[in-house]
DSSP file (Angstrom, degrees, kcal/mol; ACC not computed):
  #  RESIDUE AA STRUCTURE BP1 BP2  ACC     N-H-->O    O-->H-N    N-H-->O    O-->H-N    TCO  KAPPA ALPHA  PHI   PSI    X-CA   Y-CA   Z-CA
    1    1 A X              0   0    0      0, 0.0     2,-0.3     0, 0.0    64,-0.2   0.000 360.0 360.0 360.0 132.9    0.0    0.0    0.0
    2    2 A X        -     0   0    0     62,-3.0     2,-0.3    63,-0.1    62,-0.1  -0.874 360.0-129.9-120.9 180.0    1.6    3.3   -0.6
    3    3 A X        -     0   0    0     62,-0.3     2,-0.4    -2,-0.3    64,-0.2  -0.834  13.3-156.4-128.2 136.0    1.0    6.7    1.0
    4    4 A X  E     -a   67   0A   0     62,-0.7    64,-1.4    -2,-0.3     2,-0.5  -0.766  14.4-154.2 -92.7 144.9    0.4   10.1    0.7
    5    5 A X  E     -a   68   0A   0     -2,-0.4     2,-0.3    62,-0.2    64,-0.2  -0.952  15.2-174.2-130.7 125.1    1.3   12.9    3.3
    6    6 A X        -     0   0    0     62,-2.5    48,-0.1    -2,-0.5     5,-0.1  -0.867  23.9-148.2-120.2 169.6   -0.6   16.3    3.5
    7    7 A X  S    S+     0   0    0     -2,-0.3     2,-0.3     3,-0.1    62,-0.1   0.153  70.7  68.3-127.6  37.8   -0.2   18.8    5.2
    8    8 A X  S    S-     0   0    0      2,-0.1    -2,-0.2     1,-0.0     3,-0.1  -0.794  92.8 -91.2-128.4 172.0   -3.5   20.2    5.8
    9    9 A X  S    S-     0   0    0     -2,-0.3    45,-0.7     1,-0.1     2,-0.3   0.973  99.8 -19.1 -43.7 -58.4   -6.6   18.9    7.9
   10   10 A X        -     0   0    0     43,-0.2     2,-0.2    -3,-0.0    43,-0.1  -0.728  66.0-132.8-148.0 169.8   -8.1   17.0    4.9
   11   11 A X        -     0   0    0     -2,-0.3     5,-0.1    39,-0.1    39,-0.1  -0.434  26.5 -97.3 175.6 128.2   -8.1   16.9    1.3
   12   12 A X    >>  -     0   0    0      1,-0.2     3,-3.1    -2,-0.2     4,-2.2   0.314  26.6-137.7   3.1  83.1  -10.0   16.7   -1.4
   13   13 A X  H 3> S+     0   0    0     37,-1.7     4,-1.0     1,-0.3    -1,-0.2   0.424 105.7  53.5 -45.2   4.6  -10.5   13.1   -2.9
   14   14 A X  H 3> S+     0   0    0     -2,-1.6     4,-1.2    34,-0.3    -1,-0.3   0.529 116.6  37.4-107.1 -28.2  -10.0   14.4   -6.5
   15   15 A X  H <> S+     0   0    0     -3,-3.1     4,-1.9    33,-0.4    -2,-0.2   0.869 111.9  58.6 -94.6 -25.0   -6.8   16.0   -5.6
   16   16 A X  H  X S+     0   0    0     -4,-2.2     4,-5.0     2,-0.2     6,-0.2   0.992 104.5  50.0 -40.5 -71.9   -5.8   13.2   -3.3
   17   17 A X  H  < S+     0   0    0     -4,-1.0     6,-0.6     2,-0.2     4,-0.5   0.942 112.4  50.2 -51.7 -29.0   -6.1   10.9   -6.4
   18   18 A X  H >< S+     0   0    0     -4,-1.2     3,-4.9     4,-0.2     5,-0.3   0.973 111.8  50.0 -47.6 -63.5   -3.7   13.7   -8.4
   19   19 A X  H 3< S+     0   0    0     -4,-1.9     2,-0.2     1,-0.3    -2,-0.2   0.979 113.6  42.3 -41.7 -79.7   -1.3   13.5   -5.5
   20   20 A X  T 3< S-     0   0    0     -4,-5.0    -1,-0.3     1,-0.2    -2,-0.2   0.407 114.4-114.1 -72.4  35.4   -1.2    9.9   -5.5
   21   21 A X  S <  S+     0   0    0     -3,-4.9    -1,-0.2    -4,-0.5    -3,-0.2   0.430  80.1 119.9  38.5   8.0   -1.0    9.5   -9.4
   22   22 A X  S    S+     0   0    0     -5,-0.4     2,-0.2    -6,-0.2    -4,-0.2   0.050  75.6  31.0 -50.8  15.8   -4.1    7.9   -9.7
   23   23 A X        -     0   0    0     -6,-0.6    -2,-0.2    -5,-0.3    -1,-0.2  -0.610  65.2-150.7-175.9 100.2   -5.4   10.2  -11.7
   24   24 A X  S    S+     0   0    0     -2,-0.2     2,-0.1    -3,-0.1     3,-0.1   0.815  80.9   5.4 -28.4 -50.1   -3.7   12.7  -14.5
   25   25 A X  S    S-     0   0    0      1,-0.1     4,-0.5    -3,-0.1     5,-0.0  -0.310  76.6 -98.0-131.6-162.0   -5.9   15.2  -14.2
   26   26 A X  S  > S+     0   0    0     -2,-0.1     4,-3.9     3,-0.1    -1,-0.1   0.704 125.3  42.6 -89.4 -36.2   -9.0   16.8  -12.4
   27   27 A X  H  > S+     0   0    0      2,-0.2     4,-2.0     3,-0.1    -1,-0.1   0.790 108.3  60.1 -82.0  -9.5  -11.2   15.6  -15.0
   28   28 A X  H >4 S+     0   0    0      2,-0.2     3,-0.7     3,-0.1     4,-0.3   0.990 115.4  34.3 -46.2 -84.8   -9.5   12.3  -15.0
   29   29 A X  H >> S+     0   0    0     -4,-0.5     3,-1.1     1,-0.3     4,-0.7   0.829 114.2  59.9 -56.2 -42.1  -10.4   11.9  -11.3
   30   30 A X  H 3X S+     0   0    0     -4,-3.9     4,-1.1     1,-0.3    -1,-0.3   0.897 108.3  39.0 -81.8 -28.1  -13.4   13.5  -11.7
   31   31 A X  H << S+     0   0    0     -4,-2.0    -1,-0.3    -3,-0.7    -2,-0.2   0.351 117.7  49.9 -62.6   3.9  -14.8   11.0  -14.4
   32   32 A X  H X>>S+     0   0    0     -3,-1.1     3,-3.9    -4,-0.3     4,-1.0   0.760 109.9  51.7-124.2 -89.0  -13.3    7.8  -12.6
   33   33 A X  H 3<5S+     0   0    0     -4,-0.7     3,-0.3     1,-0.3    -2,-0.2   0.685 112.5  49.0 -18.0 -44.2  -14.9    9.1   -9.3
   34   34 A X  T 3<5S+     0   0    0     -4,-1.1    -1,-0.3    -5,-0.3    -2,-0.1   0.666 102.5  59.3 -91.1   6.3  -18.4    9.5  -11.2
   35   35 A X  T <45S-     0   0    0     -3,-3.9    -2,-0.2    -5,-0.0    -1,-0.2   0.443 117.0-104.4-100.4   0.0  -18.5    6.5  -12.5
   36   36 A X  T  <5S+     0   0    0     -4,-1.0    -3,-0.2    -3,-0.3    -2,-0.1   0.895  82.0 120.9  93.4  23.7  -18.3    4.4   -9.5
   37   37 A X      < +     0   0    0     -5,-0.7    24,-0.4     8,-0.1     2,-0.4   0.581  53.2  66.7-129.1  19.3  -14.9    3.4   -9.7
   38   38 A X        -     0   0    0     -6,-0.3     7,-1.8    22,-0.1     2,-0.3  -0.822  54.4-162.4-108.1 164.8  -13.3    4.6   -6.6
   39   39 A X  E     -BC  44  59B   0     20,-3.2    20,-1.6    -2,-0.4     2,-0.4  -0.908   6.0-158.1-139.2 153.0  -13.8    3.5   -2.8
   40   40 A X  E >  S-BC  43  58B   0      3,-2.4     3,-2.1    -2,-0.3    18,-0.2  -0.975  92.7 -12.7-133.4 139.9  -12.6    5.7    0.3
   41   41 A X  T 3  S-     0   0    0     16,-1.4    -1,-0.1    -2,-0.4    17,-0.1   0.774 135.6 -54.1  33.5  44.2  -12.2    3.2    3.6
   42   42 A X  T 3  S+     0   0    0      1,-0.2     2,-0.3    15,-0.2    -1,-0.3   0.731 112.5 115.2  74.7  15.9  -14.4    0.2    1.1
   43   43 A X  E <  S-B   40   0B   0     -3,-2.1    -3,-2.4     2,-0.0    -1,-0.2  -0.777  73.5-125.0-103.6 152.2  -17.2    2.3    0.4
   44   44 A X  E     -B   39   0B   0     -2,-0.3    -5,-0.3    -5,-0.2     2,-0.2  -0.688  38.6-167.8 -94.5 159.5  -17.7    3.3   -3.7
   45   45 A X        -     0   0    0     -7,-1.8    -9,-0.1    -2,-0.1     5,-0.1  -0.624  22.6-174.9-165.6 113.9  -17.9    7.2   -3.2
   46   46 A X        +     0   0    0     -2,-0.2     2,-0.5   -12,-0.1     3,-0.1   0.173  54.9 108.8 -69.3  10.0  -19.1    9.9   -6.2
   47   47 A X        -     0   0    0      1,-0.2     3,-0.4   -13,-0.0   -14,-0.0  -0.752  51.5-169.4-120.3 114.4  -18.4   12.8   -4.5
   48   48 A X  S    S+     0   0    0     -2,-0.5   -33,-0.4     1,-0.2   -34,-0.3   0.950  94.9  50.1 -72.3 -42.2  -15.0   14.7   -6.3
   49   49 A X  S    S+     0   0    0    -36,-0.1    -1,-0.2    -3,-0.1   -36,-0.2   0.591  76.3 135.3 -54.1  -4.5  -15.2   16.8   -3.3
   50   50 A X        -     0   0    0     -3,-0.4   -37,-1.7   -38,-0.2   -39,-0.1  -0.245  58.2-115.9 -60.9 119.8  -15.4   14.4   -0.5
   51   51 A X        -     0   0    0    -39,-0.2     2,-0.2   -38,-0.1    -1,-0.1  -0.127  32.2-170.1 -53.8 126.9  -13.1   15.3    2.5
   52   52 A X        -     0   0    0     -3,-0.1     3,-0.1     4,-0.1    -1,-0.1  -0.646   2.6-164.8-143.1 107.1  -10.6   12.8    3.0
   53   53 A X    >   -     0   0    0     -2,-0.2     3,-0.9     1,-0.2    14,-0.3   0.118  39.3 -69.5 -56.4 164.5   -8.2   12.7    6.2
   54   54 A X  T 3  S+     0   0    0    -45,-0.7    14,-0.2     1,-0.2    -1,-0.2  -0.183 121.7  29.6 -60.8 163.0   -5.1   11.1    7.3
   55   55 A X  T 3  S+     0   0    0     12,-2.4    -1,-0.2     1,-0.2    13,-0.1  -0.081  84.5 118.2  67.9 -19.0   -5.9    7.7    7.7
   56   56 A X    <   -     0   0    0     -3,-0.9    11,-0.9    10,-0.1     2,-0.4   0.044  57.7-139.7 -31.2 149.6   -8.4    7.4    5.3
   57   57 A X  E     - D   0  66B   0      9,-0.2   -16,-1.4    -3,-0.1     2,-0.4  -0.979  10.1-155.3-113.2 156.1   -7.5    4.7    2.4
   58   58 A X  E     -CD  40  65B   0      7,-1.1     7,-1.3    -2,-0.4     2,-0.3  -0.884   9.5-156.8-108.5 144.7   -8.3    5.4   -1.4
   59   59 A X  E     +CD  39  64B   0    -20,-1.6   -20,-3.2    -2,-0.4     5,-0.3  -0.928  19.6 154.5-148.8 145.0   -8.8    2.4   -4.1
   60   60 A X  E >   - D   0  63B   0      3,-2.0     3,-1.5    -2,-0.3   -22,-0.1  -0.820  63.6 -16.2-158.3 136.1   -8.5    2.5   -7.5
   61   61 A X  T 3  S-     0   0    0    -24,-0.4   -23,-0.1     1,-0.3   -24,-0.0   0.786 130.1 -47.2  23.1  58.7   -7.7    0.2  -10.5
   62   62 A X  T 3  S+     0   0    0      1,-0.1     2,-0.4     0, 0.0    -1,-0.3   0.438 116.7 110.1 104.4 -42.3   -6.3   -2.3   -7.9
   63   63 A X  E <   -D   60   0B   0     -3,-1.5    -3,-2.0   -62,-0.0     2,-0.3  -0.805  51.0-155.5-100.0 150.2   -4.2    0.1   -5.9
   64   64 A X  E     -D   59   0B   0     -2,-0.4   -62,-3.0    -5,-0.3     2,-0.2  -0.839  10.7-168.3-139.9 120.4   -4.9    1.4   -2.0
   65   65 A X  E     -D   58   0B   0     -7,-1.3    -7,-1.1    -2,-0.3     2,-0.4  -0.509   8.6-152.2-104.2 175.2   -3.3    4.9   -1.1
   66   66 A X  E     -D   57   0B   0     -9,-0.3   -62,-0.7    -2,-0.2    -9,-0.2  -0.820  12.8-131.9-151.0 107.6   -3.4    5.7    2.7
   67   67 A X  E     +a    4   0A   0    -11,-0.9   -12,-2.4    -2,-0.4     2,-0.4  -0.217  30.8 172.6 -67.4 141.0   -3.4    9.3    3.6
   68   68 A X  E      a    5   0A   0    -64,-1.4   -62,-2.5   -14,-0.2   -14,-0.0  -0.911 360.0 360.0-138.2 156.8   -0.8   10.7    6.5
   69   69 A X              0   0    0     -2,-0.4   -64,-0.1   -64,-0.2    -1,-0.1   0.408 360.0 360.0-128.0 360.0    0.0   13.8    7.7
């Protein structure tokens, strides 16, 4: 599993996925995210915005990020 570190409270699951390379772009993330094919802690979740803290995990295509501060 690899990791991201921010260095705010939270951040943005569309800019998360940037951060961890999951994602090229905003619209990238933001079509993969509306189509139902990310999960935050095993949940699917459509929301580009959706606050996501340290500890949190992201998956996509296969890969789990885990946010740190």
């Amino acid at each position: 599993m690899e990791t991201i570190t921010i260095r705010d409270e939270f951040i943005k699951l569309g800019q998360a996925m940037k951060l961890a390379g999951l994602a090229e772009s905003g619209v990238d993330a933001k079509i993969q995210i509306q189509e139902g094919f990310v999960k935050v802690n095993g949940e699917v979740e459509l929301q580009r915005g959706k606050k996501i803290y340290p500890g949190d995990v992201i998956e996509f295509d296969g890969q789990q990020v885990k946010v740190e501060n």
